[in-house]
Biopython code that builds the backbone (N, CA, C, O; Angstrom):
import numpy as np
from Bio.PDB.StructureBuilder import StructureBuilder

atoms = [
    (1, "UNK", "N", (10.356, 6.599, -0.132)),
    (1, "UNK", "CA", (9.135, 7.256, -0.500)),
    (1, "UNK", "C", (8.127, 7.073, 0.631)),
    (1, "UNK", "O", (7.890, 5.976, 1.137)),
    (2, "UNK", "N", (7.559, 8.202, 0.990)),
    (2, "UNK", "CA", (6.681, 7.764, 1.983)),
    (2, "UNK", "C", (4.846, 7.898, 1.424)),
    (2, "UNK", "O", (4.512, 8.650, 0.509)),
    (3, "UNK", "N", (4.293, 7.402, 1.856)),
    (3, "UNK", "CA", (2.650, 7.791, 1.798)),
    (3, "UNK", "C", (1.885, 7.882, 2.620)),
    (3, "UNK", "O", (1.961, 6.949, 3.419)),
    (4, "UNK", "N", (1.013, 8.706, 2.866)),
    (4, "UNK", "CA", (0.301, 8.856, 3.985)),
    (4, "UNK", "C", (-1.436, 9.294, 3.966)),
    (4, "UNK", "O", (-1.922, 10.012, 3.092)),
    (5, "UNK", "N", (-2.095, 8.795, 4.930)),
    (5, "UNK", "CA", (-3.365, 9.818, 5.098)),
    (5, "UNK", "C", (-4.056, 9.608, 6.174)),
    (5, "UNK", "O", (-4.147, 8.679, 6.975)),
    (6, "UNK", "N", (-4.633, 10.858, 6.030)),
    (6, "UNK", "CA", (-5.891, 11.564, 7.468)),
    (6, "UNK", "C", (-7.252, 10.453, 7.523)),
    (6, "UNK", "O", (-8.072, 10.225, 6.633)),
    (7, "UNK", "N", (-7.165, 9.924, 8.769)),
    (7, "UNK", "CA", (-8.421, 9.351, 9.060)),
    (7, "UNK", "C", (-9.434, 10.193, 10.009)),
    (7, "UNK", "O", (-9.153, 10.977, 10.915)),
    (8, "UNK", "N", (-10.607, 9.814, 9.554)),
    (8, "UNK", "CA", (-11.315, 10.720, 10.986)),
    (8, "UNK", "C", (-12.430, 9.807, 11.225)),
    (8, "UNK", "O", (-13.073, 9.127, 10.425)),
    (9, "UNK", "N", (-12.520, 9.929, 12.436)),
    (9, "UNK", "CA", (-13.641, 9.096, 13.094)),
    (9, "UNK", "C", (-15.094, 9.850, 12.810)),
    (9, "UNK", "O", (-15.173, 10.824, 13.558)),
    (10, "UNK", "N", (-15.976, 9.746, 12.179)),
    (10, "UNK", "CA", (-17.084, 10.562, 12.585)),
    (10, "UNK", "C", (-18.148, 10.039, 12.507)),
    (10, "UNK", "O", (-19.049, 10.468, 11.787)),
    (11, "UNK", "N", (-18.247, 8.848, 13.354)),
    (11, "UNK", "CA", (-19.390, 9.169, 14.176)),
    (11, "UNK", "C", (-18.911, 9.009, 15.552)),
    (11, "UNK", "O", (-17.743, 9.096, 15.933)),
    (12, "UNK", "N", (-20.201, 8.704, 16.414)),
    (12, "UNK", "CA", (-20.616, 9.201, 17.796)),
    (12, "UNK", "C", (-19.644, 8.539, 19.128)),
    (12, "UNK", "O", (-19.554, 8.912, 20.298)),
    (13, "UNK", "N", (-18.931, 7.318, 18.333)),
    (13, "UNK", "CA", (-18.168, 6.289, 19.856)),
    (13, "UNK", "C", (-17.003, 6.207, 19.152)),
    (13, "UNK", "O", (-16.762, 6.425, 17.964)),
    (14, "UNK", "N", (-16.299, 5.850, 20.085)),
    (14, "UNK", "CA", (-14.448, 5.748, 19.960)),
    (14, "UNK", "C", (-14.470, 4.278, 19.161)),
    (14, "UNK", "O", (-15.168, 3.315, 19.478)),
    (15, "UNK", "N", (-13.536, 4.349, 18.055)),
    (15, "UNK", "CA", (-13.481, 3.363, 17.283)),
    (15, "UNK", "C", (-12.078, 3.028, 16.771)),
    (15, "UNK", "O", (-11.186, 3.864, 16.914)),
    (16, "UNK", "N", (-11.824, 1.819, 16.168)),
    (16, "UNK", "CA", (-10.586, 1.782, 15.535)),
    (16, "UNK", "C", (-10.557, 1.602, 13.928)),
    (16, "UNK", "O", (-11.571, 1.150, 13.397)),
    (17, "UNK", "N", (-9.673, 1.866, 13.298)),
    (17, "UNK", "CA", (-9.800, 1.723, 12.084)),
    (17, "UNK", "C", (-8.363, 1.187, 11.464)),
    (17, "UNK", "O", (-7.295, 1.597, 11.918)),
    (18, "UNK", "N", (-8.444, 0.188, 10.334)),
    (18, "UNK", "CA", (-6.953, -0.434, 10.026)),
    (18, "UNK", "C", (-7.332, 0.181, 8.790)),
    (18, "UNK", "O", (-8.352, 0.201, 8.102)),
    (19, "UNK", "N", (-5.776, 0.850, 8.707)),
    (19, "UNK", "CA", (-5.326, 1.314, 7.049)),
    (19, "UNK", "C", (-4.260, 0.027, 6.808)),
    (19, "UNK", "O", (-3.476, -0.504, 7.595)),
    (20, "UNK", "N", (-4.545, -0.241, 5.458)),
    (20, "UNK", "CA", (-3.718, -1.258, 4.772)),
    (20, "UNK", "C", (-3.040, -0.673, 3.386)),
    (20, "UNK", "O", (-3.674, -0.142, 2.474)),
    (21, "UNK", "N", (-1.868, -0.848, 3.418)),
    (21, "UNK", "CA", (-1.156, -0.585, 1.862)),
    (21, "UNK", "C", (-0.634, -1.654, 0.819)),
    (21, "UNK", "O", (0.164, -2.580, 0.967)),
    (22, "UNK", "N", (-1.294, -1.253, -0.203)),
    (22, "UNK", "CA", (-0.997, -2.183, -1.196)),
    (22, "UNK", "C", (0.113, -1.664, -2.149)),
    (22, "UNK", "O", (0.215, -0.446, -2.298)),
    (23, "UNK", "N", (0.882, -2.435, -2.748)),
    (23, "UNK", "CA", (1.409, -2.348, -4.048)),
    (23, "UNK", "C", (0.924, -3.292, -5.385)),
    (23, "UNK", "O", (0.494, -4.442, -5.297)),
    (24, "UNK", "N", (1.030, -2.829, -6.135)),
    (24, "UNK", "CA", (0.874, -3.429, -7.719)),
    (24, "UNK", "C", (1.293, -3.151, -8.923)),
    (24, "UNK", "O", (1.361, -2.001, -9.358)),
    (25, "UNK", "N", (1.627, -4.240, -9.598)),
    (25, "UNK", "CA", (2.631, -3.451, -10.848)),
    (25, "UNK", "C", (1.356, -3.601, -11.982)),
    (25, "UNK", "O", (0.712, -4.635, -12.160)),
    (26, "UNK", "N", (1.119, -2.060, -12.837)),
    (26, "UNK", "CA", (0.377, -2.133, -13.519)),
    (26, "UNK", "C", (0.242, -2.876, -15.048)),
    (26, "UNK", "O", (-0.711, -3.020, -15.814)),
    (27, "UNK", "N", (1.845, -3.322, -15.111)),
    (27, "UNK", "CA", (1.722, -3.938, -16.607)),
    (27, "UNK", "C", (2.833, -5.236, -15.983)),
    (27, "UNK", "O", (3.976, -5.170, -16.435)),
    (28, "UNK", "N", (2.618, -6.076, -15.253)),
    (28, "UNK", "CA", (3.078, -7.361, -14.822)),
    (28, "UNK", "C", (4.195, -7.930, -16.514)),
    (28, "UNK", "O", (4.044, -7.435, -17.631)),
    (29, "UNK", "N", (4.961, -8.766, -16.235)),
    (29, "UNK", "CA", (5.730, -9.141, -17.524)),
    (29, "UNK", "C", (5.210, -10.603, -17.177)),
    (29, "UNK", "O", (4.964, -11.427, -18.058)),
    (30, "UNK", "N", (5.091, -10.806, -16.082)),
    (30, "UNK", "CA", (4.719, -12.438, -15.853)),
    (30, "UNK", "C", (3.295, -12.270, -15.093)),
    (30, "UNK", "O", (2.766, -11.246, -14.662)),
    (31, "UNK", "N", (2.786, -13.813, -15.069)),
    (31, "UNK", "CA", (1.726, -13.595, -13.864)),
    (31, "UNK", "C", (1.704, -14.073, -12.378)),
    (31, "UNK", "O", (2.127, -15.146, -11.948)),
    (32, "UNK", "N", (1.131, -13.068, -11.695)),
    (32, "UNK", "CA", (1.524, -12.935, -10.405)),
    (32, "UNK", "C", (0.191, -12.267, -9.682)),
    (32, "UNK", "O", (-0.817, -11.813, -10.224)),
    (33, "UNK", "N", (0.563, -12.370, -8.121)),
    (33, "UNK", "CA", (-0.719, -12.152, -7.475)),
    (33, "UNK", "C", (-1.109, -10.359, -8.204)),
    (33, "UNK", "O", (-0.301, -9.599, -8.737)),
    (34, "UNK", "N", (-2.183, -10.195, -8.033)),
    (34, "UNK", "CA", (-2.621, -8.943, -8.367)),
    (34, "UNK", "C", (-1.968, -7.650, -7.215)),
    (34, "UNK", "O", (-1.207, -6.798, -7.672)),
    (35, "UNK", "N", (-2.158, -7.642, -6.493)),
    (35, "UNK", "CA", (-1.517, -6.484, -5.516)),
    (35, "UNK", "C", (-0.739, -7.413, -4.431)),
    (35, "UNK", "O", (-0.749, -8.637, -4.308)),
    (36, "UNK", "N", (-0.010, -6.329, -3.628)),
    (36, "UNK", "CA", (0.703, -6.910, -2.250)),
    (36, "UNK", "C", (0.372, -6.449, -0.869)),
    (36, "UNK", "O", (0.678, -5.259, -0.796)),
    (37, "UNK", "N", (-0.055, -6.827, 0.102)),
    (37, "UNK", "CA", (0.191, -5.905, 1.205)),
    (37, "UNK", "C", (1.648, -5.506, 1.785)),
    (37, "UNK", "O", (2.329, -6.400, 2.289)),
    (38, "UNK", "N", (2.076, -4.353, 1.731)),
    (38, "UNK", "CA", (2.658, -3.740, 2.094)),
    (38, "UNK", "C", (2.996, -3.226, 3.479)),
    (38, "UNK", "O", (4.177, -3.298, 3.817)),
    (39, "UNK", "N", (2.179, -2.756, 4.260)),
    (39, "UNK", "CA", (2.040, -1.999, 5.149)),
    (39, "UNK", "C", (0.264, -2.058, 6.047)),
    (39, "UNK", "O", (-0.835, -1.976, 5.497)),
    (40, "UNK", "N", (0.477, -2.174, 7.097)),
    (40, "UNK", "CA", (-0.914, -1.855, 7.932)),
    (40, "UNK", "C", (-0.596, -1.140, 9.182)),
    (40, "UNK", "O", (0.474, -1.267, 9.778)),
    (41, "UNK", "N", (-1.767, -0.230, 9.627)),
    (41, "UNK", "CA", (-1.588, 0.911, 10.752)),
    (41, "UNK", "C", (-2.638, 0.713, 11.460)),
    (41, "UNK", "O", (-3.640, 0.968, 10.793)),
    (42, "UNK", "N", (-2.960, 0.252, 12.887)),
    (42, "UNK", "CA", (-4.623, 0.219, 13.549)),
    (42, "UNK", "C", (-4.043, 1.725, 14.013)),
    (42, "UNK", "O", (-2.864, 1.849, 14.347)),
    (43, "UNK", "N", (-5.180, 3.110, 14.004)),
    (43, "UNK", "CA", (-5.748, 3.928, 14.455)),
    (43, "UNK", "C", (-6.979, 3.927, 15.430)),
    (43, "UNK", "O", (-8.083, 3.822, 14.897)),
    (44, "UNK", "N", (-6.912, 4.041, 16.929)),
    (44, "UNK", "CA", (-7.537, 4.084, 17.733)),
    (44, "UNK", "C", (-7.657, 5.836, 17.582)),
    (44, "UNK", "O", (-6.778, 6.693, 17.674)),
    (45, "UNK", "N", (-9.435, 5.976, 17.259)),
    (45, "UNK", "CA", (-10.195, 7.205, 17.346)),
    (45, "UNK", "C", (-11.055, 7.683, 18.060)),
    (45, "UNK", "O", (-12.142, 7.109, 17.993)),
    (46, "UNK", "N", (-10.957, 8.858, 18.990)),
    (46, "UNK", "CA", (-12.132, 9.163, 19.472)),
    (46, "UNK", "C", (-13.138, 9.545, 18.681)),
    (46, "UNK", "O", (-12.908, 9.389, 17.482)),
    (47, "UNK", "N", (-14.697, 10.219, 19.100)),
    (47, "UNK", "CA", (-14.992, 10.702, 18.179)),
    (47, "UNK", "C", (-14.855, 12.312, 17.753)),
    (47, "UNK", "O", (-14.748, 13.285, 18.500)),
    (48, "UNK", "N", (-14.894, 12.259, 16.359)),
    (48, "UNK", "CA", (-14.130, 13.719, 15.482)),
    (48, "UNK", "C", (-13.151, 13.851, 15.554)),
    (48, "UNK", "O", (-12.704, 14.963, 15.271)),
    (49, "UNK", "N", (-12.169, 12.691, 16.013)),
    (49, "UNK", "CA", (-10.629, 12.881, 16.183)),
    (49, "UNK", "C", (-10.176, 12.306, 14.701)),
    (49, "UNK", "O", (-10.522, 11.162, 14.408)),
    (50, "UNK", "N", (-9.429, 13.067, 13.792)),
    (50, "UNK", "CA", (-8.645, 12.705, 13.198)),
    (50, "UNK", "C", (-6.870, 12.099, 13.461)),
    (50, "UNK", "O", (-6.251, 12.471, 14.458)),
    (51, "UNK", "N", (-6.481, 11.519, 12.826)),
    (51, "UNK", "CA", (-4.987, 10.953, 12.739)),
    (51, "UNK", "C", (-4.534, 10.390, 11.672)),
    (51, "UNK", "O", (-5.205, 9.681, 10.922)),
    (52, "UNK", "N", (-3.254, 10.697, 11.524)),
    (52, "UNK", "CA", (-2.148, 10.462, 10.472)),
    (52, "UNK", "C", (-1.528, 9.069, 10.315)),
    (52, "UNK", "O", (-0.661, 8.798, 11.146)),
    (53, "UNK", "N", (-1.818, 8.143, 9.402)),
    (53, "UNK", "CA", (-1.160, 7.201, 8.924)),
    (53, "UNK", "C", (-0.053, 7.709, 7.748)),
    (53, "UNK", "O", (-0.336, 8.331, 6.724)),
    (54, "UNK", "N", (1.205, 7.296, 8.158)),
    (54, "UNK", "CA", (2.518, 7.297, 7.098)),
    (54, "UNK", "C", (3.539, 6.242, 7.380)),
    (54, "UNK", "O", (4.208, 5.957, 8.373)),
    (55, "UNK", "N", (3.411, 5.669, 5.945)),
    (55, "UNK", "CA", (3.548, 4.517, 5.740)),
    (55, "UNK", "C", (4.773, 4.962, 4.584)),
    (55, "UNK", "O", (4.624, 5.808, 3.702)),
    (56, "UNK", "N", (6.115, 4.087, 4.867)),
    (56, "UNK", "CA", (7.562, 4.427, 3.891)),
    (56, "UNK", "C", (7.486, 2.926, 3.244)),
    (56, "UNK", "O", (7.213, 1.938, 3.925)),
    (57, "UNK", "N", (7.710, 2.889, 2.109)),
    (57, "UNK", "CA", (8.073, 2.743, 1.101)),
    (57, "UNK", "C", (9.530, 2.052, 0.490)),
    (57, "UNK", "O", (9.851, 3.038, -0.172)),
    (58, "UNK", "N", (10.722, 0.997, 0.216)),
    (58, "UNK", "CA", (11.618, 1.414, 0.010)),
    (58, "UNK", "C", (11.476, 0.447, -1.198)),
    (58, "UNK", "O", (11.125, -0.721, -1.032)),
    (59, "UNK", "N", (11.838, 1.115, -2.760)),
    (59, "UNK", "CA", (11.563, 0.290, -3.350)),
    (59, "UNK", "C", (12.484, -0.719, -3.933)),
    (59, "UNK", "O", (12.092, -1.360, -4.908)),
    (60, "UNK", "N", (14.050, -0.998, -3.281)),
    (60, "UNK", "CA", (14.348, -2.666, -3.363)),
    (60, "UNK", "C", (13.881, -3.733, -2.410)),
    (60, "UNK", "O", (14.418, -4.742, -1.953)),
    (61, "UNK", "N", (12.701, -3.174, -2.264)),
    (61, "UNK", "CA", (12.208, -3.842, -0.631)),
    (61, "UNK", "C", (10.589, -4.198, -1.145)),
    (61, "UNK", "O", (10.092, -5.306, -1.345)),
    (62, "UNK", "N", (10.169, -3.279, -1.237)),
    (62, "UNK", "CA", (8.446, -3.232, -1.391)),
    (62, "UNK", "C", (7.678, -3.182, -2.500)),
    (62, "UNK", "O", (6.458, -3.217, -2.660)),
    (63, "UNK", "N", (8.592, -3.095, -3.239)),
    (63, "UNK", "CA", (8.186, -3.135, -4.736)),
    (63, "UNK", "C", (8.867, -4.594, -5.625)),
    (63, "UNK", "O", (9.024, -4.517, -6.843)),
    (64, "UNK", "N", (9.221, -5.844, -4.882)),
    (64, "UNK", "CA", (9.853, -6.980, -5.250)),
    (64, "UNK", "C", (8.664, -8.343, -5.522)),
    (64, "UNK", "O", (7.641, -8.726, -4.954)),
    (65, "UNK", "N", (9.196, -8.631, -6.312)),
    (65, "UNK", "CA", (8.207, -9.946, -6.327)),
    (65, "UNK", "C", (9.227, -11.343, -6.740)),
    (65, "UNK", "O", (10.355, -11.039, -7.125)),
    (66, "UNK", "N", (8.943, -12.622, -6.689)),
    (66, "UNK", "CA", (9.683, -13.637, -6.724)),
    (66, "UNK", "C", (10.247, -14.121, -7.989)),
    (66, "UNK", "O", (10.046, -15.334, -8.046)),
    (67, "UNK", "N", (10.801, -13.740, -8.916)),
    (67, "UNK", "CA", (11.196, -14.082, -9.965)),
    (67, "UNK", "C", (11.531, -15.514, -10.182)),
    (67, "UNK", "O", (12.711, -15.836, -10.045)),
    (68, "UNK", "N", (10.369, -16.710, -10.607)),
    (68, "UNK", "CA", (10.670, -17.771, -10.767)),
    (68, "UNK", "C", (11.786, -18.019, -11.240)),
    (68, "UNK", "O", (12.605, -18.565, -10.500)),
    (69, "UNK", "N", (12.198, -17.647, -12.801)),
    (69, "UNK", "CA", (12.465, -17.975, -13.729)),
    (69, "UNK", "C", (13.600, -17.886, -13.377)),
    (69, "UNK", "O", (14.104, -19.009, -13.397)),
    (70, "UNK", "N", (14.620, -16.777, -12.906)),
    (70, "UNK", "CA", (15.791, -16.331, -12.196)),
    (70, "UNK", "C", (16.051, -16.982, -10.804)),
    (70, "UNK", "O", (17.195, -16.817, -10.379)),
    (71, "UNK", "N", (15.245, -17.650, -10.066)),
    (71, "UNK", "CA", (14.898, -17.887, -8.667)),
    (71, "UNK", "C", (15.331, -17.192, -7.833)),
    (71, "UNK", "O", (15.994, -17.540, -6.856)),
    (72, "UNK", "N", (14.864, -15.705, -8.255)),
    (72, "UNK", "CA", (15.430, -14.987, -7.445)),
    (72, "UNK", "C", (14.697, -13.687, -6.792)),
    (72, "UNK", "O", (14.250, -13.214, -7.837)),
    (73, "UNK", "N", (14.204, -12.650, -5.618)),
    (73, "UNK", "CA", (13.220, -11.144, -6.099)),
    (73, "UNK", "C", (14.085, -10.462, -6.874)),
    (73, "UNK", "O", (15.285, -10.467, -7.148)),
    (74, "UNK", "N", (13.069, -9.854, -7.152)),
    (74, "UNK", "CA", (13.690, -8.557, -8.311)),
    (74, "UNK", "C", (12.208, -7.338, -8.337)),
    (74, "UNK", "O", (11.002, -7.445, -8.118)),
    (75, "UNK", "N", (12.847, -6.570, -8.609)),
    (75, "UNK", "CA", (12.105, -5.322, -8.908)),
    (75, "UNK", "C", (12.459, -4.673, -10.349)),
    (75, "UNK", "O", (13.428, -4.054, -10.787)),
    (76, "UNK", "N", (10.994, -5.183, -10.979)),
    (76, "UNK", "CA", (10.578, -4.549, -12.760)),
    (76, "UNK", "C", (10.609, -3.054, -12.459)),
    (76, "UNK", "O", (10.180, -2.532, -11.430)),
    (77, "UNK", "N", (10.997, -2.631, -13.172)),
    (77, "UNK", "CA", (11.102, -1.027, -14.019)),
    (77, "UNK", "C", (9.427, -1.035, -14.362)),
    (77, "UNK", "O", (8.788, -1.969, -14.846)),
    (78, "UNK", "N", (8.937, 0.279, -13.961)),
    (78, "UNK", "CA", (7.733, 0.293, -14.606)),
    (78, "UNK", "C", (6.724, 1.464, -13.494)),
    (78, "UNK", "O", (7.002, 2.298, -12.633)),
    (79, "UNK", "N", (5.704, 1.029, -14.005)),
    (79, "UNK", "CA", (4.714, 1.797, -13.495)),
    (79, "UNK", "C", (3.806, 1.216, -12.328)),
    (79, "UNK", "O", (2.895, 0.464, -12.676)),
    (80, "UNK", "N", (3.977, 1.509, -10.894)),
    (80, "UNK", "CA", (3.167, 0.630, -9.926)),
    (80, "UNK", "C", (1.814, 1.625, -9.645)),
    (80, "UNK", "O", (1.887, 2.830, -9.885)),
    (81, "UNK", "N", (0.863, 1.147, -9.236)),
    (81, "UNK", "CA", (-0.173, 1.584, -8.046)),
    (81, "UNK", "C", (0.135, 1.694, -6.697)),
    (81, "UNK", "O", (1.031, 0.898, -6.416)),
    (82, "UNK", "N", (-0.223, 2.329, -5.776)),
    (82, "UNK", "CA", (-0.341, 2.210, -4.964)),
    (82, "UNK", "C", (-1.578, 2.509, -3.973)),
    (82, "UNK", "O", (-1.922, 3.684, -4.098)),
    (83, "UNK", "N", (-2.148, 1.991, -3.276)),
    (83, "UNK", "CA", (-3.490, 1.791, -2.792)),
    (83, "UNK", "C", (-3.679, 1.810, -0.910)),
    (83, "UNK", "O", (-3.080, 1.202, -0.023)),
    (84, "UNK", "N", (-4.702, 2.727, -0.895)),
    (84, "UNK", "CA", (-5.037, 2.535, 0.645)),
    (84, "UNK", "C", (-6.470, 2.150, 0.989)),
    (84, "UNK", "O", (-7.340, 2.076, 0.121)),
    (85, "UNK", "N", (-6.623, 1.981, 1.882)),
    (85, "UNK", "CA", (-8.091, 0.979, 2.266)),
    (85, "UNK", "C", (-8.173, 0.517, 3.286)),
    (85, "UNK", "O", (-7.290, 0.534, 4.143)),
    (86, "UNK", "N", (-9.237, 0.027, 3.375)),
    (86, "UNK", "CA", (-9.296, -0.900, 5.120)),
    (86, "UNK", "C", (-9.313, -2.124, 4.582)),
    (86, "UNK", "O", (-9.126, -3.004, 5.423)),
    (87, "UNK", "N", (-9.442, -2.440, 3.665)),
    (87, "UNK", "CA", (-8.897, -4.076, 3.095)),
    (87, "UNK", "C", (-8.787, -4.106, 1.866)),
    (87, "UNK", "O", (-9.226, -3.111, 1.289)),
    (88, "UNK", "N", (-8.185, -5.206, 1.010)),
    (88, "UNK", "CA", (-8.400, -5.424, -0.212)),
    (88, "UNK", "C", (-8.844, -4.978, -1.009)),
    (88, "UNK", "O", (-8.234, -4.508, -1.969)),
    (89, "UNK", "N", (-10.369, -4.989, -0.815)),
    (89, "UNK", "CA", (-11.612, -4.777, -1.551)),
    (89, "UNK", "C", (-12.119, -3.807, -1.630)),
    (89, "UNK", "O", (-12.825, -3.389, -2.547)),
    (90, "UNK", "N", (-11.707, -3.123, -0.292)),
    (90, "UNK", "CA", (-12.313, -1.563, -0.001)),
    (90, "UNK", "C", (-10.906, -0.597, -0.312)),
    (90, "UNK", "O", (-10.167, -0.556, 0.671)),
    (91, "UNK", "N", (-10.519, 0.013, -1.248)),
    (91, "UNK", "CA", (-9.414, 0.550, -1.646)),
    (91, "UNK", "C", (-10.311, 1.871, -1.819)),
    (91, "UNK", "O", (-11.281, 2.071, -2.550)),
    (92, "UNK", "N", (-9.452, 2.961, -0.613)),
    (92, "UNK", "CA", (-9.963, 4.555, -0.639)),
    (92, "UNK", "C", (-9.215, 5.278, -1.467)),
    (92, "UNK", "O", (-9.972, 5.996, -2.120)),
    (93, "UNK", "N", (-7.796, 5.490, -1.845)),
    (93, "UNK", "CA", (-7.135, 5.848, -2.314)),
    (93, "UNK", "C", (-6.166, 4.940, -3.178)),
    (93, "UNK", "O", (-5.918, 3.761, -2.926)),
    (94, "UNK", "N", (-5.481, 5.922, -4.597)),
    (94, "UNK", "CA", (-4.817, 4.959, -5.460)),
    (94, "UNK", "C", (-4.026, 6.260, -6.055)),
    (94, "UNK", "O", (-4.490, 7.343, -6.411)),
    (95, "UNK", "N", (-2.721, 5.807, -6.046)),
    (95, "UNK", "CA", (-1.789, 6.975, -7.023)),
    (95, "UNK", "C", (-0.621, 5.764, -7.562)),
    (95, "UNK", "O", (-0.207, 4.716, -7.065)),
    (96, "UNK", "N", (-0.352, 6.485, -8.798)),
    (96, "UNK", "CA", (0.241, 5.305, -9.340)),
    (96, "UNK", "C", (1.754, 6.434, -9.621)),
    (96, "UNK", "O", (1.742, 7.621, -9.947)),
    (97, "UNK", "N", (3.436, 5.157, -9.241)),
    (97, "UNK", "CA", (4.413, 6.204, -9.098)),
    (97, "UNK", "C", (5.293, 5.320, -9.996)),
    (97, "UNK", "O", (4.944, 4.182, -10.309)),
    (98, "UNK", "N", (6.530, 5.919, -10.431)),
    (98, "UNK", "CA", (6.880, 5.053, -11.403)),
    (98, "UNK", "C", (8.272, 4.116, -10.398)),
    (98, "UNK", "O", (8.519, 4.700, -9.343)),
    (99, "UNK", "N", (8.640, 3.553, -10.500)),
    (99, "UNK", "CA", (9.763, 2.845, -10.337)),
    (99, "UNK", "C", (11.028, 2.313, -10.929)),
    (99, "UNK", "O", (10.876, 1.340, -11.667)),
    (100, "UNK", "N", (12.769, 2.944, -10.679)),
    (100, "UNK", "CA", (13.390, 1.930, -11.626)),
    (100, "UNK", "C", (14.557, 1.261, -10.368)),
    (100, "UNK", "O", (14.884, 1.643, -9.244)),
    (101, "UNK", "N", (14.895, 0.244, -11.122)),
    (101, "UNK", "CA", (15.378, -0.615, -9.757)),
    (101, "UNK", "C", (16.659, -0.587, -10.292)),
    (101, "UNK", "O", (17.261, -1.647, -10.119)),
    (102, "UNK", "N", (17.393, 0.440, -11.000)),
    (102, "UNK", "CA", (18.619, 1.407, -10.898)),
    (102, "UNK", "C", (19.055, 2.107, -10.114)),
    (102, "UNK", "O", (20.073, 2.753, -10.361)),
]
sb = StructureBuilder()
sb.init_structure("model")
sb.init_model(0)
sb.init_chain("A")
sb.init_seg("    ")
for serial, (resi, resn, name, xyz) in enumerate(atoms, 1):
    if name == "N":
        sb.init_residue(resn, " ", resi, " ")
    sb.init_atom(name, np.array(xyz, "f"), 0.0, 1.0, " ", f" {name:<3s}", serial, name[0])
structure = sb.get_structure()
Protein backbone atom coordinates (compact mmCIF):
# COMPACT_ATOMS: atom_id res chain seq x y z
CA UNK A 1 0.00 0.00 0.00
CA UNK A 2 1.47 3.13 -0.69
CA UNK A 3 0.64 6.84 0.68
CA UNK A 4 1.60 9.90 -0.39
CA UNK A 5 1.47 13.85 -0.48
CA UNK A 6 2.22 17.27 -2.14
CA UNK A 7 4.26 19.64 -0.13
CA UNK A 8 4.75 23.20 -1.17
CA UNK A 9 6.98 25.66 0.06
CA UNK A 10 5.26 29.02 0.16
CA UNK A 11 6.93 31.35 1.41
CA UNK A 12 9.80 33.58 0.24
CA UNK A 13 13.40 31.31 1.02
CA UNK A 14 14.36 27.76 0.22
CA UNK A 15 13.41 25.57 3.06
CA UNK A 16 13.18 22.02 4.20
CA UNK A 17 10.39 20.24 5.47
CA UNK A 18 10.16 16.53 7.24
CA UNK A 19 7.02 14.49 6.50
CA UNK A 20 6.61 11.77 9.12
CA UNK A 21 4.21 8.66 8.96
CA UNK A 22 2.42 7.26 11.56
CA UNK A 23 0.46 4.14 12.13
CA UNK A 24 -2.23 3.31 14.79
CA UNK A 25 -4.60 0.74 15.57
CA UNK A 26 -7.90 2.31 16.33
CA UNK A 27 -9.42 -0.24 18.73
CA UNK A 28 -5.99 -1.68 20.42
CA UNK A 29 -6.98 -5.33 22.21
CA UNK A 30 -4.09 -4.58 24.61
CA UNK A 31 -2.31 -1.43 25.71
CA UNK A 32 0.29 -0.08 23.74
CA UNK A 33 2.03 3.05 22.56
CA UNK A 34 -0.62 5.22 20.85
CA UNK A 35 0.77 5.56 17.20
CA UNK A 36 4.14 4.38 15.45
CA UNK A 37 6.50 6.10 13.29
CA UNK A 38 6.59 4.52 10.28
CA UNK A 39 8.24 6.37 7.71
CA UNK A 40 10.06 9.98 7.36
CA UNK A 41 10.99 12.03 4.05
CA UNK A 42 13.23 15.55 4.42
CA UNK A 43 11.98 17.64 1.27
CA UNK A 44 14.41 20.31 0.33
CA UNK A 45 12.10 23.32 -1.28
CA UNK A 46 12.63 26.17 -3.21
CA UNK A 47 10.30 28.77 -3.02
CA UNK A 48 6.65 27.79 -4.70
CA UNK A 49 8.23 24.56 -5.43
CA UNK A 50 6.10 21.79 -4.65
CA UNK A 51 7.17 17.88 -4.17
CA UNK A 52 5.94 14.45 -3.71
CA UNK A 53 6.39 12.39 -0.62
CA UNK A 54 5.39 8.44 -1.12
CA UNK A 55 5.77 6.50 1.47
CA UNK A 56 4.89 2.19 1.03
CA UNK A 57 3.43 0.53 3.47
CA UNK A 58 3.73 -3.38 3.90
CA UNK A 59 1.41 -4.56 6.30
CA UNK A 60 3.31 -7.78 7.90
CA UNK A 61 5.88 -5.21 8.42
CA UNK A 62 4.31 -1.81 9.45
CA UNK A 63 1.37 -2.55 10.88
CA UNK A 64 3.10 -5.05 13.81
CA UNK A 65 3.38 -4.46 17.30
CA UNK A 66 5.11 -6.72 20.11
CA UNK A 67 2.81 -9.19 21.37
CA UNK A 68 3.86 -9.71 25.00
CA UNK A 69 1.73 -12.31 25.85
CA UNK A 70 2.77 -14.61 22.73
CA UNK A 71 6.40 -13.04 22.82
CA UNK A 72 6.10 -12.57 19.68
CA UNK A 73 4.99 -9.31 16.58
CA UNK A 74 1.90 -9.87 15.19
CA UNK A 75 -0.47 -7.90 13.23
CA UNK A 76 -4.39 -7.47 14.72
CA UNK A 77 -7.12 -7.60 12.12
CA UNK A 78 -8.83 -4.36 12.35
CA UNK A 79 -9.12 -0.90 11.59
CA UNK A 80 -5.74 1.36 11.55
CA UNK A 81 -5.16 5.23 11.04
CA UNK A 82 -2.86 6.44 9.25
CA UNK A 83 -1.32 9.93 9.70
CA UNK A 84 1.00 12.56 8.11
CA UNK A 85 2.65 15.56 9.72
CA UNK A 86 5.82 17.15 10.49
CA UNK A 87 5.73 15.51 13.90
CA UNK A 88 3.65 13.78 16.29
CA UNK A 89 1.67 16.50 17.36
CA UNK A 90 1.29 18.29 14.21
CA UNK A 91 -0.69 15.54 12.19
CA UNK A 92 -1.90 17.18 8.56
CA UNK A 93 -3.51 14.32 7.26
CA UNK A 94 -5.38 11.03 8.60
CA UNK A 95 -7.21 8.17 6.58
CA UNK A 96 -8.03 5.24 8.31
CA UNK A 97 -7.59 1.61 6.09
CA UNK A 98 -8.59 -1.62 7.24
CA UNK A 99 -6.11 -4.44 7.71
CA UNK A 100 -6.17 -8.40 7.86
CA UNK A 101 -2.99 -10.22 8.56
CA UNK A 102 -4.44 -13.16 6.28
Amino acid sequence: MNVSVDVKNVGPRAGDEVVQLYVCELAPETRRAEKSLRGIERLSLQPGETRHATFSLIPNQDFTHYDVEHKRYAVNDGSYEVQLGASRSDIKLKSTVAVSAH
